[in-house]
N, C-alpha and C positions, 0 to 999 in steps of 0.2 A: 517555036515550041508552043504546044497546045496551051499549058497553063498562063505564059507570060501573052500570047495573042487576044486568049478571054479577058486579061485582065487590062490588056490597051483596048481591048472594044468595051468593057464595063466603065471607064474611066472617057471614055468616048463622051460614052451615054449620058456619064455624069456631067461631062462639060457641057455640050448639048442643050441637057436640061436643065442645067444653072443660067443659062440666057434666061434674061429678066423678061421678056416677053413671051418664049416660047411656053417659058413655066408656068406663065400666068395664065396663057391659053391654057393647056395641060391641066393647072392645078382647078383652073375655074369652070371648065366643062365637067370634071369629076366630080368635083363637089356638087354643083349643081345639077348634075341627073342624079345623084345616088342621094344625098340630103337633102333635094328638092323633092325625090318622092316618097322621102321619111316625113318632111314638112306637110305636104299633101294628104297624104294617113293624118293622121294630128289635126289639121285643118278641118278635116271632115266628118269626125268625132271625136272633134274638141267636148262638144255636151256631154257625149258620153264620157271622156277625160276626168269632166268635172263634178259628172257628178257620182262618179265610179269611189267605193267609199277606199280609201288607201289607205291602208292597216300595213307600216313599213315595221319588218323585223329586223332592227339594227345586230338584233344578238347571232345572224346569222352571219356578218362578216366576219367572226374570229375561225369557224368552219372553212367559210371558204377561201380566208389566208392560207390555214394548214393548210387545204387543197392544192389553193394555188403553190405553195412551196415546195409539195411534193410533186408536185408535176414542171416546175421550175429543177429540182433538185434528179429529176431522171431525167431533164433537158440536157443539162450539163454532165449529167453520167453519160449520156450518149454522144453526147459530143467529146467529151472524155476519151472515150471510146475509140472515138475514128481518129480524135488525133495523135496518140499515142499511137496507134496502131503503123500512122501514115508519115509521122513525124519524128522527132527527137521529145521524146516527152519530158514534160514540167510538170509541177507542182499542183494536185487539185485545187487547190489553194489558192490559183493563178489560174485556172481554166475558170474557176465561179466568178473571181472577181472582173474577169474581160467579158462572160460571157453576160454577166447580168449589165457592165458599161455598154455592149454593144448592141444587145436588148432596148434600150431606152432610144436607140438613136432609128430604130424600128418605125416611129411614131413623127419622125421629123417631116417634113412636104419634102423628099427628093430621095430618090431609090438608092437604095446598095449603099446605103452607109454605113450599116455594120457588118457587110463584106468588106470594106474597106476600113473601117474601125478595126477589127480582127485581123488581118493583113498588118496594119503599124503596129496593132499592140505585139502579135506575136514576132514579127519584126526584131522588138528589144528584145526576145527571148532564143535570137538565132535564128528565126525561123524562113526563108525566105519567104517575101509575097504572093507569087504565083505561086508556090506550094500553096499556101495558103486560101488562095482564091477557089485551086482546085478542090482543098479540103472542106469547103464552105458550099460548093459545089453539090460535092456530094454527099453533106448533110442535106441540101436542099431535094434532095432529089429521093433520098432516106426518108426525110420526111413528108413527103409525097405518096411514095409509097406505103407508109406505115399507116397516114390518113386513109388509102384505099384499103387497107386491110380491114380498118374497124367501121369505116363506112360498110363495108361489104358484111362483117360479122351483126350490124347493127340495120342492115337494112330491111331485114321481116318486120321490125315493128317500127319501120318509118311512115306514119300515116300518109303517104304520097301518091299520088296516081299514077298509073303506069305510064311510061316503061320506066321513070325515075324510080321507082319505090322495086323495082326489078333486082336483083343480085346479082344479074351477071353483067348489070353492067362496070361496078365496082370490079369482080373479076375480072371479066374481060378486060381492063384497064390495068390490074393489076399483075396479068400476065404478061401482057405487052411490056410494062413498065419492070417486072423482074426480068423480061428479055434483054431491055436496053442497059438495064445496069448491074448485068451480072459479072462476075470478073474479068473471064475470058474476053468479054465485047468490049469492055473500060480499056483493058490491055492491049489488045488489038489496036485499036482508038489513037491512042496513046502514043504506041509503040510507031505509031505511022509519021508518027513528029518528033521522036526521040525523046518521050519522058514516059516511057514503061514503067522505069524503078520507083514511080511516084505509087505505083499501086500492087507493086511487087510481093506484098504480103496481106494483101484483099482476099481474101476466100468468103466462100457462103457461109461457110457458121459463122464468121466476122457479120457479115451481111445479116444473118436472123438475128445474131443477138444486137443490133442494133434496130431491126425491122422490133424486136419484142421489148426493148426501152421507149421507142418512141410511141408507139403504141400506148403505153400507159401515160404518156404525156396527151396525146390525144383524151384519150378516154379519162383522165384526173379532170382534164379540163371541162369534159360533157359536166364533172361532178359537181364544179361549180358553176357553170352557170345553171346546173338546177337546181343552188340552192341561191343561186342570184333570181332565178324565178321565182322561189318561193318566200325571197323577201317583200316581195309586194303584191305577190299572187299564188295563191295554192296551187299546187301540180302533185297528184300522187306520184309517190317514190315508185309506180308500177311502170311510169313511164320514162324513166330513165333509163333505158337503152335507147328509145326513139331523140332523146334531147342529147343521148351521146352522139350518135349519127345526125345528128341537126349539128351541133358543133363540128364535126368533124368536116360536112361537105362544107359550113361558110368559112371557114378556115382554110378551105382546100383553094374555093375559090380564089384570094389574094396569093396565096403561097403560089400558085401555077404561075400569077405573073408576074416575074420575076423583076422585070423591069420596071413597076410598078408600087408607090410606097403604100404598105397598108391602113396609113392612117387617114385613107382619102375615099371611106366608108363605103367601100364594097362589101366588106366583113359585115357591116350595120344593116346594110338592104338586103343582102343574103338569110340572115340571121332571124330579121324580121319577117322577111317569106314563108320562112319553114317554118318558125315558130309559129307562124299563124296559122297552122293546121289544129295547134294543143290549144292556143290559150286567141282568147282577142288582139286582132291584130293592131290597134292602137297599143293595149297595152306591152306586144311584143317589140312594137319599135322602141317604149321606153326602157324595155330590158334590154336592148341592144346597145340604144345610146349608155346604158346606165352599166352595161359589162366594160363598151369600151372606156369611161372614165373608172372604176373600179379596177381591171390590168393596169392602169398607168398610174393609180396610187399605190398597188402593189409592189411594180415594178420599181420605182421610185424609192419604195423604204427598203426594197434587197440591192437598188445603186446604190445606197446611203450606205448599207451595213457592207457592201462591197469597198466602200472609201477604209475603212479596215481591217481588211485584209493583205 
């Protein structure tokens, strides 16, 4: 069966990559091309760094919790969403509290652990595991998509050179990608290894109203990292569809590899690229580094407030 095959090649992967040496290759060439050329920026307008006058607005982190909650709180609505649709449904109640435990494990050095965090927890909830793997699946692929939508809606005022700053490349991708996982193609798929009834009540309006939750998970998040921009550096609010579409493609980048943990700063170097079209590109690697430690003290106090639930 398709679901239980993906989940002995995931668990594969996992093994694999848990050898103490193979990881250490893996984890040390990542780091070091992707934090070595954040270090190299920095290194080479350290002066500028220092003598850049830093006016930090602490009063902007309580904006951009609310931000980040609501765009955490239509995370889980959308995952809500498919599981219930695809499963035996539980408790919202029990979707936030797995979903924010398996969030944190997001950030660990070794891929698909909160594919496999989600698989045990739902597990105690009846759920089988390869359902589960497939259900995680195709959130991941939901939200792939959902990034090409707003990359696409957000790409006229992406300061970029062509053919990146283009639209139809976002379309074009997003057609292709509404090709591959429209119901009929899932089913078909599926159906060829005998787990059809896994997607037996997938239809398109299912498909947009989850394409239009994760969407605003997307675009909540452009929100805050423009106001993560503008605690240490002015950015008019005129440019905030350009920083939603900057968020949305360094996001896309880690999401696409799948095999891949994202806390091994692809997101960082991506992040810092684009942004250094709007603001100085020293200053945009510290908003990088400074977004990703910021998600993980977020993250952190909705595990905490997830302990009771």
């Amino acid at each position: 069966m398709l679901a239980e095959s993906l989940l002995q090649t995931l668990q594969q992967v996992r093994h694999r990559l848990r050898r103490p040496v193979l990881r250490r290759v893996i984890g040390a060439s990542v780091l070091i091309l992707s934090f070595g050329y954040l270090g190299r920026i920095l290194a080479r307008n350290w002066s500028d760094l220092v003598a850049h006058d830093w006016q930090i607005d602490y009063g902007l982190a309580v904006p951009a919790f609310a931000c980040y909650s609501l765009a955490l709180g239509s995370a889980v609505l959308g995952w809500t969403l498919i599981v219930r649709r695809l499963t035996p449904s539980t408790r919202l109640r029990k979707h936030l509290k797995y979903y924010t435990y398996t969030n944190l494990l997001k950030h660990l050095p070794a891929p698909l652990l909160d594919v496999f965090g989600r698989a045990y927890l739902y597990e105690q909830e009846g759920v089988g595991k390869s359902t589960m793997v497939t259900v995680s699946l195709l959130e991941w692929a939901v939200l792939i998509l959902s990034g090409l939508v707003v990359y696409s809606l957000t790409s006229p005022f992406l300061p970029l050179s062509p053919p990146w700053g283009a639209p139809w490349i976002p379309l074009g991708l997003l057609v292709v990608g509404a090709v591959l996982i429209q119901p009929k193609t899932l089913r078909a798929v599926l159906g060829l290894v005998g787990r059809e009834d896994l997607l037996v009540s997938f239809n398109y309006g299912d498909l947009l109203g989850w394409l239009a939750v994760y969407s605003v998970v997307w675009t909540v998040g452009g929100v805050v990292l423009h106001l993560g921009i503008n605690s240490i550096h002015p950015l008019p609010w005129e440019l905030l569809p350009a920083v939603v579409g900057i968020w949305a493609i360094s996001g896309l980048v880690p999401t696409l590899m799948l095999v891949t943990p994202v806390g091994l700063g692809l997101k960082e170097v991506t992040l810092s690229v684009l942004l250094g079209h709007l603001i100085p590109l020293p200053v945009a690697v510290i908003v990088a580094l400074l977004m990703r430690v910021v998600l993980i003290l977020f993250e952190i106090v909705w595990g905490l407030i997830g302990l009771n639930l």
